[in-house]
N, C-alpha and C positions, 0 to 999 in steps of 0.2 A: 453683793449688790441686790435691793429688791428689785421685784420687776414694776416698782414706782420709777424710781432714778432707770430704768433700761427705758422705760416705756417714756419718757422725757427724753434722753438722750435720743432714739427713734425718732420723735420730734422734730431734737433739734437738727438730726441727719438732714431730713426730708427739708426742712428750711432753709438749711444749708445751700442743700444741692438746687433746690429750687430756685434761690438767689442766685444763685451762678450759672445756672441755666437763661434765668432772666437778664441778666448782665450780658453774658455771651451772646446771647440774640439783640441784645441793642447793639450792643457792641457792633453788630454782623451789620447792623439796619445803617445804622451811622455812615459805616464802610463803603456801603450801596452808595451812598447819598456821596460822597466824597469822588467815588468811582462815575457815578454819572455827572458830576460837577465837570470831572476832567473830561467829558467828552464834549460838551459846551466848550470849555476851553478849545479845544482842539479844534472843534468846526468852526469858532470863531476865529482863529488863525489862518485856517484857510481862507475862511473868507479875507480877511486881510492881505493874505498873500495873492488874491486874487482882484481886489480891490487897487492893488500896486503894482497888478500887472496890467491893468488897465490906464489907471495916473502915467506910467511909462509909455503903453502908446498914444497917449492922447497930450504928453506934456509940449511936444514939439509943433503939433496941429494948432492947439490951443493955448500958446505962448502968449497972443496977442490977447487972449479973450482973460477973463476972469474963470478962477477954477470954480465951476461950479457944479454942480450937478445937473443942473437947469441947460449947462452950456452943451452938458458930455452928450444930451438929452435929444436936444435942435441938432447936433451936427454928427449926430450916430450914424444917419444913413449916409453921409459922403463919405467917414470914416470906414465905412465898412465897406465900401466900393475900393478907397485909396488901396494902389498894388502895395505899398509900403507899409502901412501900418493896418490895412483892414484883419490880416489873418491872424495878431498876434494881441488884436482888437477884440477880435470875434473871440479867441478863446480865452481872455480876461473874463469878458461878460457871461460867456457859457457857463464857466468857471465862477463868477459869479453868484449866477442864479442856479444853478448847482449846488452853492453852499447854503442859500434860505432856507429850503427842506430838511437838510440835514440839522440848521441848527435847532429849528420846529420842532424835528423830532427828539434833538438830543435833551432841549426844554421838557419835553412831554417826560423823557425817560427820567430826568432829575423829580420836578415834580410829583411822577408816578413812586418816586421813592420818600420822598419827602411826606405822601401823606400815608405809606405802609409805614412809616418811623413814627410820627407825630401820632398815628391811630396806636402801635403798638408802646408809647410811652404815657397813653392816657387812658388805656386797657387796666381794669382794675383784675389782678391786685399790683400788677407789673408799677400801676403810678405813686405806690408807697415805696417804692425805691429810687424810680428813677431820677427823683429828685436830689436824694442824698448822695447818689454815685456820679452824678452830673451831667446828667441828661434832661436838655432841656428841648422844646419845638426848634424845628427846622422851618426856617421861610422859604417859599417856593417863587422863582422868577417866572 
């Protein structure tokens, strides 16, 4: 073998490994971006389940009215007095507003990944690959 054909092979080592290196790391970024999706998910469930726990104390008060939000709004402060349904009232809504920050932030933590992905698949030389291996932009909510 001369050390033409070695000093190529060398080459093509280093291109190799470099391509797999760059894969693995999108790869990794992608992962981020799926992982913080799932936590949106989750905050938003709670907020649902806390949304439905408020629907339940206020379906019996508010039978006669239209469900509205407008309605849960006017008749918050006698509901929150009633011995019957204020305490299970109060922790719907704490539980509630509870969940807005959390999804804020879980927002913040997606799109914070979203543009460490989208920056490292537009990163030259990383964007002569990323296209063929099928990495494309992430949109951010």
């Amino acid at each position: 073998m001369t050390s033409h054909w070695l000093f190529q092979l060398v080459v093509l080592a280093v291109l190799l490994a470099w391509v797999v290196g760059a894969y693995n790391r999108l790869a990794r970024l992608r992962a981020a971006i799926v992982s913080a999706w799932e936590q949106i998910v989750a905050a938003l469930v709670k907020r649902s389940e806390a949304m439905a726990a408020v629907a339940d104390a206020v379906r019996e008060p508010l039978a006669s009215e239209a469900a509205t939000l407008r309605a849960l709004i006017e008749l918050q402060p006698t509901l929150m007095h009633d011995a019957v349904h204020g305490p299970q009232l109060a922790a719907g809504l704490a539980a509630w507003r509870e969940a807005e920050p959390r999804i804020l932030f879980a927002r913040q933590g997606f799109d914070d990944a979203v543009d460490v992905y989208n920056k490292a698949i537009h990163q030259w030389p990383t964007r002569l690959i990323a296209s063929p291996l099928g990495f494309r932009s992430a949109g951010r909510v």
